[in-house]
C-alpha positions as a Markdown table, in Angstrom:
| # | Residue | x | y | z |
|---|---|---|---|---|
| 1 | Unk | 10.6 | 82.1 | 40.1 |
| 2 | Unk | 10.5 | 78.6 | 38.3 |
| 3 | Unk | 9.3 | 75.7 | 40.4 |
| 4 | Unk | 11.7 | 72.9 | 40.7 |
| 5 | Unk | 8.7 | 70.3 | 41.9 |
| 6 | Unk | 7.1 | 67.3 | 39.9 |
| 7 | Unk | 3.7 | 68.5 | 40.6 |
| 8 | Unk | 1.9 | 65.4 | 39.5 |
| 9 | Unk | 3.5 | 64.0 | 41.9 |
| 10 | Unk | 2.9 | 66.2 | 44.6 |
| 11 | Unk | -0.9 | 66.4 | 43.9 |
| 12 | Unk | -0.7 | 62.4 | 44.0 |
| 13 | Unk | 0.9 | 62.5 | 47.2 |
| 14 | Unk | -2.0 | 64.7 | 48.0 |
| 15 | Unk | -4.4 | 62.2 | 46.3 |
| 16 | Unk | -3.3 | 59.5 | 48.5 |
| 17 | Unk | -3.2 | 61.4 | 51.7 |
| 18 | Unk | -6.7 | 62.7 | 51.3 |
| 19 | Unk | -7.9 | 59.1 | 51.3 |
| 20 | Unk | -6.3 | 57.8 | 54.1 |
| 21 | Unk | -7.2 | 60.7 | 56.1 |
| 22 | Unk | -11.0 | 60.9 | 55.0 |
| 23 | Unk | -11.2 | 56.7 | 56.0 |
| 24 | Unk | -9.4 | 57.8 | 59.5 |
| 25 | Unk | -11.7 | 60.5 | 60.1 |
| 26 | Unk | -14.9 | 58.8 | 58.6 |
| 27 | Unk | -15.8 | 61.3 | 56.0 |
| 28 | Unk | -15.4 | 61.2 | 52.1 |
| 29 | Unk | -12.6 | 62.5 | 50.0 |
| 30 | Unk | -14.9 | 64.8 | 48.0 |
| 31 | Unk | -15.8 | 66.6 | 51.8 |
| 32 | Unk | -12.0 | 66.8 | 52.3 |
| 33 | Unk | -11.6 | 68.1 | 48.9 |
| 34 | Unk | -14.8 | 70.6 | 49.3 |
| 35 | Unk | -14.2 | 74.4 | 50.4 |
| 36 | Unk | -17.2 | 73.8 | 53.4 |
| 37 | Unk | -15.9 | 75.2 | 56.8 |
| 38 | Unk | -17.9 | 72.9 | 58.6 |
| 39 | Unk | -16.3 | 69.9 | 60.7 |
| 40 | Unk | -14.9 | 67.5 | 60.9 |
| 41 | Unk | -14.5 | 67.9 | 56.7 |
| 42 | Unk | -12.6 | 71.2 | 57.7 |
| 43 | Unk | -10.5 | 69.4 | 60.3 |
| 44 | Unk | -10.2 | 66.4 | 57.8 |
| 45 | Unk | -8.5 | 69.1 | 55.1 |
| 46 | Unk | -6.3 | 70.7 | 57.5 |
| 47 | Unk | -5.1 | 67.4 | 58.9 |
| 48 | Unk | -4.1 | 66.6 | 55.1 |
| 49 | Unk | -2.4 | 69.7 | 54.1 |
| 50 | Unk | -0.4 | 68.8 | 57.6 |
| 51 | Unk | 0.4 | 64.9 | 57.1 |
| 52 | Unk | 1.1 | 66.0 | 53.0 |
| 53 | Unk | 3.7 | 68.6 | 54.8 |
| 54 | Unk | 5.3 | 66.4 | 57.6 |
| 55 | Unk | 5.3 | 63.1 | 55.8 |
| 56 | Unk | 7.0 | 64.1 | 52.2 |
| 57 | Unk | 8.9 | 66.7 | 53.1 |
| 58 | Unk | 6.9 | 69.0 | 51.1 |
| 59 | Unk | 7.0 | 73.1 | 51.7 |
| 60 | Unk | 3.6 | 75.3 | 51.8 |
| 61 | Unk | 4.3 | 76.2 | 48.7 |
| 62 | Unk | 4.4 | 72.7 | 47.2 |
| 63 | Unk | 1.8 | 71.2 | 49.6 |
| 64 | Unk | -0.5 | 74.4 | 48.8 |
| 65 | Unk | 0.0 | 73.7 | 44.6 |
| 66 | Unk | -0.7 | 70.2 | 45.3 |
| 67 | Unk | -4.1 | 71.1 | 47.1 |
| 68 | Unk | -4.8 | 73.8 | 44.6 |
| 69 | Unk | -5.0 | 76.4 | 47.6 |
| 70 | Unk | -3.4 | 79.8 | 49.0 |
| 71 | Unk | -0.1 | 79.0 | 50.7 |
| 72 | Unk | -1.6 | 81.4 | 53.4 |
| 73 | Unk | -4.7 | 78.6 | 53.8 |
| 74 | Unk | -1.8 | 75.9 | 54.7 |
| 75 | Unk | 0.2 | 77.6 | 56.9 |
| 76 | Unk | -2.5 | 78.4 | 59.1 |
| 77 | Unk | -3.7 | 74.9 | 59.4 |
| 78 | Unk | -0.3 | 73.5 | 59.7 |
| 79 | Unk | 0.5 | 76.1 | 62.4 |
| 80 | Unk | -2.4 | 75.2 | 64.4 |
| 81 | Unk | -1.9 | 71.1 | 64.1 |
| 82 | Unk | 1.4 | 71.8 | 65.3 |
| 83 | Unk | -0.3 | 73.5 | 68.4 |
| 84 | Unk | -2.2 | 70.3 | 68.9 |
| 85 | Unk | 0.6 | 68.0 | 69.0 |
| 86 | Unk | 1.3 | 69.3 | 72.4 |
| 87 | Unk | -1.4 | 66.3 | 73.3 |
| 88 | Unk | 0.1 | 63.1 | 73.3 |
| 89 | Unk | -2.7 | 61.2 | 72.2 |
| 90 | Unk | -3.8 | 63.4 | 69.2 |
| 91 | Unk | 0.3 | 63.2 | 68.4 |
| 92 | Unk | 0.3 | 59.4 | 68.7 |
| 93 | Unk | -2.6 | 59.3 | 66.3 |
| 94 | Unk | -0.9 | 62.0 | 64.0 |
| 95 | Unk | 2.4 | 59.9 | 64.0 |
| 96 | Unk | 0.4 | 56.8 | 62.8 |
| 97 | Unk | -1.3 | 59.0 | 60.0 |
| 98 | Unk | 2.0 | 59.6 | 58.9 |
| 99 | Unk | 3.4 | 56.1 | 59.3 |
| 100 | Unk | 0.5 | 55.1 | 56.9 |
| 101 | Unk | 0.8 | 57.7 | 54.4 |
| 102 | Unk | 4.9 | 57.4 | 54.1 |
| 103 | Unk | 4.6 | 53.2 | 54.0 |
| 104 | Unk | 1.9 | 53.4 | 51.4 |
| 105 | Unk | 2.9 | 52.5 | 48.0 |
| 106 | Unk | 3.9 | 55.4 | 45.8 |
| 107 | Unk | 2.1 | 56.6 | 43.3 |
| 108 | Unk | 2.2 | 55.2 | 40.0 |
| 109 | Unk | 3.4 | 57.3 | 37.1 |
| 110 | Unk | 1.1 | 57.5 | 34.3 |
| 111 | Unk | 2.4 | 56.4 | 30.8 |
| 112 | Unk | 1.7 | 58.5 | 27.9 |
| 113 | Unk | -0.3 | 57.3 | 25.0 |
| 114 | Unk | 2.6 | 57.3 | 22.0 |
């Protein structure tokens, strides 16, 4: 099946989502880009491939590209976030992620040398 998805733009969607989320969670964007299963950079990742879903719209399958992962990988992460959204405060503070990520400025398209 052809994709129908800009994915520079998705993976700098993912970019800039990856940096708010490693500031909010104190931890650099390399640990949230890194394959360790330790925390929080684990938690940081999972939290991106979540706010990357929720906040553009974005299916697994797009959100997964953008990440360069297994669509499997996000699903599971964004099913348990979801699960955690049951505590208000941990929802309040993922709604603010969001707000932050969606009212950032988009990503500027890069020209291509003529």
């Amino acid at each position: 099946m052809k994709q129908t998805w800009d994915t520079g733009e998705d993976r700098a969607r993912a970019r800039l989502v990856m940096h708010i989320v490693a500031a909010a969670l104190n931890v650099s964007v390399e640990q949230v880009q890194g394959d360790t299963r330790m925390q929080p950079e684990m938690a940081a990742r999972s939290i991106a491939y979540y706010i990357t879903r929720t906040a553009f719209g974005m299916s697994l399958a797009r959100v997964a590209a953008a990440f360069g992962r297994d669509r499997s990988t996000v699903a599971h992460a964004c099913a348990r976030l979801e699960e955690r959204r049951e505590d208000a405060r941990f929802d309040r503070w993922m709604e603010a992620l969001e707000d932050a990520c969606i009212s950032a400025p988009a990503p500027v398209a890069q020209e291509r040398a003529a």
